[in-house]
N, C-alpha and C positions, 0 to 999 in steps of 0.2 A: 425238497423231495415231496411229493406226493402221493400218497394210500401204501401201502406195505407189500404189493409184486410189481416187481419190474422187469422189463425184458433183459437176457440177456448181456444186450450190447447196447442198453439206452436207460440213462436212468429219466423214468417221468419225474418233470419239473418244471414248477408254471412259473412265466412271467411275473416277478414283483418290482424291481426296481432296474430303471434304465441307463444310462448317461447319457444327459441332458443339458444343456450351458444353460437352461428356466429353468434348472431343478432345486430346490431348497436346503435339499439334503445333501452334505460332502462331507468325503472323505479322501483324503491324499489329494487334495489340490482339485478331486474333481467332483464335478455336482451331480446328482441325478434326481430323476423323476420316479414317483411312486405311481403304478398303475391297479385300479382297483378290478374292474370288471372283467368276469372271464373271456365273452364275447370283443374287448378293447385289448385286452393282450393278444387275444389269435391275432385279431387284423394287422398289431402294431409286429409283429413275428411273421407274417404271412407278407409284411410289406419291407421290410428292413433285414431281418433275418429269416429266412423261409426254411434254414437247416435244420432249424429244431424244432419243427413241424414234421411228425412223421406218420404212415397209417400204421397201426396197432392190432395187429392178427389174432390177439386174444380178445382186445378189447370190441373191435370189427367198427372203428372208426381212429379221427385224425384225432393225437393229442399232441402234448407238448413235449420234450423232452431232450436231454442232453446225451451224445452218444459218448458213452463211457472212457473211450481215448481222449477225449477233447476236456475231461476235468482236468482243472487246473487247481482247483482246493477245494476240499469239501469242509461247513463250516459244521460243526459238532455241537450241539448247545449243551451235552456237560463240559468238554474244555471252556467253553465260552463261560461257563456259572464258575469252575474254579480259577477263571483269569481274573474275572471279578471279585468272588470272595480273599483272593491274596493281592488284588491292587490297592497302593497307598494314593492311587490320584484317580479317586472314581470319583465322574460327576451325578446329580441328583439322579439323572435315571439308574442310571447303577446301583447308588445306594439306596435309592428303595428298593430295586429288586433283591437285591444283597438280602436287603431285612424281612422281606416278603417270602421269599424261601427259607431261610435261617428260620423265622417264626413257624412256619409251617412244618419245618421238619422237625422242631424242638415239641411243639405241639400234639405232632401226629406219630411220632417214635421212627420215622422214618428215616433212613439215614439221607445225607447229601448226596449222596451218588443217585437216588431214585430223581435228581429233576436235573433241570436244563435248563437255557435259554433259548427264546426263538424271537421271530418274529424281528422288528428294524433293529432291535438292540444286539443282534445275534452276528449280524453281519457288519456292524459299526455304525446303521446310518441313520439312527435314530434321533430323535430333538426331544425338547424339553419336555413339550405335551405328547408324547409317545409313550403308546400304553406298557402295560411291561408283561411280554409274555412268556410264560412257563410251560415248561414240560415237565407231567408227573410220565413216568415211564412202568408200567405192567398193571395187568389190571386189578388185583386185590392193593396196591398204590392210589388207583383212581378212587378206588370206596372209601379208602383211609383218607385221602385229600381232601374226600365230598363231604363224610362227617366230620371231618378238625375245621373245614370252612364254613359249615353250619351252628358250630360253637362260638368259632371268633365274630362272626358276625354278628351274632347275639350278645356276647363276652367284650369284647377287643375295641378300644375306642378307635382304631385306626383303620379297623373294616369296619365296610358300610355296603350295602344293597344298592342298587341304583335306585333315583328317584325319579321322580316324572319328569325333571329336565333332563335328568341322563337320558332316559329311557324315549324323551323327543329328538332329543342328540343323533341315539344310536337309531330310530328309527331311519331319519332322514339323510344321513349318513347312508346307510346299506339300500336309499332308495327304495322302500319298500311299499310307497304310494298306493301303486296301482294291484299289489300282491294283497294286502291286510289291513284292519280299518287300523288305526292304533291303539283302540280299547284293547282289541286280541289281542295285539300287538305288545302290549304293555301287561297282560295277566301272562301272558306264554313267559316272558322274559323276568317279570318280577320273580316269577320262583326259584330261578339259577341261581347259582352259586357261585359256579366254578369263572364268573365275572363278577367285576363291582369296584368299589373306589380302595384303595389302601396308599392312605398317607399323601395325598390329594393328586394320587395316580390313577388310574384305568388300569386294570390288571383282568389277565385273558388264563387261564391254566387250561391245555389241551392233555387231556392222557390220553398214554398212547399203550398198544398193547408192548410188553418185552419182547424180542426176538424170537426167545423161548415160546412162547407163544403162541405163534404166526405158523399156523400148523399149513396152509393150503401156501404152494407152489404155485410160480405162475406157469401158465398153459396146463393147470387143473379141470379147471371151469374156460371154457368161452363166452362171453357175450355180447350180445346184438340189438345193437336200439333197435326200440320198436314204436317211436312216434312218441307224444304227451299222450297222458292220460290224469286222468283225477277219481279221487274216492274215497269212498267213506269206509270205517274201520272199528273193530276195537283192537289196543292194543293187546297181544297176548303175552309178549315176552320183552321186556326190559331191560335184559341182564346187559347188553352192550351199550346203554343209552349214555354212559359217561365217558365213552372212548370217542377215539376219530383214527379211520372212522367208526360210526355210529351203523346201529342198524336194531330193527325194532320189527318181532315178530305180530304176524294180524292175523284171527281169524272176524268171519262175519263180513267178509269183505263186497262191497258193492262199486260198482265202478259207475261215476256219473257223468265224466266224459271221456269219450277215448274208446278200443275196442273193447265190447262185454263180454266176448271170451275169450280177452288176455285178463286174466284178475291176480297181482299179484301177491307172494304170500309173505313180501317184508317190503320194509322202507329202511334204505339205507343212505347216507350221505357222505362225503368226504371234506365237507363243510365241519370245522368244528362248531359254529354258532347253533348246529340242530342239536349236539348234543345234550343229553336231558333236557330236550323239549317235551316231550310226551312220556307217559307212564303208563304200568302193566293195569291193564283192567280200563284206562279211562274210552272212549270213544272220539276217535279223530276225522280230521277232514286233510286229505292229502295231493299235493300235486307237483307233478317233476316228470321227470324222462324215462318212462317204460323199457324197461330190456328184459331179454331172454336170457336164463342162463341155463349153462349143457351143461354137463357132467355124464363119467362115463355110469354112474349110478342114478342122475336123478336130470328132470329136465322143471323147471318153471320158473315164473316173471317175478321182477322186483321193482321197486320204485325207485329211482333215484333221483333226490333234492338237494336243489342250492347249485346247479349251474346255470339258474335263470334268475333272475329279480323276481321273476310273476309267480317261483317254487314257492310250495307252502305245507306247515305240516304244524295244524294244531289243534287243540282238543274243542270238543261242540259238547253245548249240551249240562 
C-alpha cells in the first residue's frame, strides 16, 4: 500500500516484486524479480498488466493500484513480526529482525504490538543481504523510536551509523548521480537515524501515523500537478519529519525554477528516505513535482519529492 487515502474501490499500490524465471528471489517453487524505479514499474504495468493502471480523480492523474475485489491476501507486517518472534526455524534475516525490535521495544517502553515488518522480509522474498525493515506505528512511537535509536547508537555495540562506504553504497544504489554531489549527499544522510547497520544488517524503520490518526478522508482535498518546480526555503515546521509520509512546513519561500506564482507552502514526500532530512529553522534547497491542493476551506501548492531521481531536498548554507 501506499500513503494513507485510498479510493473507494482501489487500494493504491506500487509495483515491487515480479515473477520472473531471471529472478533471484523465490518463493514456493517460483522466482521473481525486484523492480526499483517508479517510472520502470509504470512501463513494466503499462506493458504486461495495464489493469492496475488507473486515473485517480482526487489525485487528477494516472497511479497504480489494485481494485479492492481482485485482493487475494493482504500481508500485515504486525502478523508477519509475531510469525517470526514465535518461529523455532527462523533464518538470519529473521533473527536479526526478531532482536532489532525486541531491543527497541525493551529500550523504548514500548510494547510489540507498536511495530511490524515490511519490506522483502514481509512478503517472504527476501535473501541474506536484505535490509530488515520495520514499522514503528503512531506518531508519539516515531519520537520514542527516534530518541531510543539515538542512544543505542551511541550505547549499543551492534548499532552503528553508516560510514562513507555505506553511505557510497546507498548513494549509487538510489542513483543519485545526476540529483546531489555526494558531499551533500552524505552530510543529509549522516544525520539519520531511523537507518544504519545492526548486527551486520541494513535496517530501514518507517513510522507510520496510527489509523486513529489519519484525520483527512479521501475526496477531502483534490490535487493537480502542476509541472516541476524548484526552491529555496526555510524550514518552519518539523513535527512530521519522522513519518511517511513526511511533510515539512516553509516560510520565506522563493522559487528558482518553475512558475513564480505557484510558491509552495510545504514539502511533502511519500518516499520514506526524506524522512528526517531536513529540520525546523535550518534553510533548504528543494525540487520535485508541483501540485495544487483544493479544499472546501483552503486552496494552495505543495512540493512533492522522491518520484524522480533528479528530486531533491537538502539544507544550504
Amino acid at each position: 500500500m501506499k500513503g494513507l487515502l485510498h479510493p473507494p474501490d482501489t487500494i493504491v499500490a506500487y509495483l515491487r516484486y515480479y515473477p520472473d524465471n531471471r529472478g533471484a528471489r523465490l518463493r514456493s517453487g517460483r522466482r521473481y524479480l525486484k523492480v526499483y524505479e517508479l517510472s520502470q514499474r509504470h512501463r513494466l504495468l503499462a506493458h504486461k498488466w495495464p489493469q492496475y493502471l488507473y486515473y485517480d480523480e482526487v489525485q487528477g492523474r494516472e497511479l497504480q493500484g489494485v481494485p479492492r475485489d481482485e485482493v487475494l491476501k493482504l500481508h500485515k507486517p504486525e502478523h508477519r513480526l509475531t510469525a517470526i518472534l514465535h518461529s523455532r526455524h527462523r533464518d538470519t534475516l529473521e533473527t536479526g529482525a526478531a532482536s532489532l525490535i525486541e531491543v527497541l521495544a525493551r529500550r523504548s517502553g514500548l510494547p510489540l504490538a507498536s511495530f511490524g515488518i515490511s519490506g522483502s522480509l514481509l512478503v517472504g522474498l527476501h535473501r541474506r543481504d536484505s535490509d530488515i525493515d520495520v514499522i514503528a506505528y503512531g506518531a508519539e512511537a516515531a519520537r520514542c523510536v527516534h530518541r531510543t535509536l539515538n542512544a543505542l547508537l551511541e550505547e549499543d555495540e551492534y548499532f552503528h551509523r553508516y560510514g562513507e562506504h555505506d553511505l557510497r553504497r546507498l548513494y549509487a544504489r538510489r542513483g543519485l548521480q545526476h540529483a546531489i554531489g555526494f558531499k551533500d549527499f552524505a552530510m543529509q544522510e549522516s544525520r539519520k537515524v531511523l537507518q544504519g547497520r545492526f548486527m551486520d544488517h541494513d535496517y530501514f524503520i518507517r513510522c507510520v501515523k496510527g489509523w486513529r490518526e489519519v484525520t483527512e478522508v479521501y475526496g477531502d482535498a483534490w490535487y493537480r500537478p502542476k509541472g516541476r518546480s524548484t526552491i529555496s526555503a526555510r524550514v518552519l515546521d518539523d513535527a512530521e519529519s519522522l513519518l511517511t509520509p513526511c511533510r515539512y512546513l516553509l516560510e520565506h519561500v522563493r522559487v528558482l525554477a518553475g512558475a513564480t506564482s505557484r510558491t509552495p507552502r510545504e514539502v511533502v514526500s511519500f518516499r520514506g528516505r526524506f524522512a528526517e532530512q531536513v529540520r525546523g529553522g535550518e534553510r533548504i534547497v528543494a525540487r520535485g513535482r508541483l501540485e495544487s491542493v483544493h479544499s472546501e476551506e483552503s486552496h494552495h501548492f505543495r512540493l512533492v519529492v522522491g518520484e524522480s531521481r533528479t528530486d531533491v531536498l537538502r539544507t544550504v548554507g
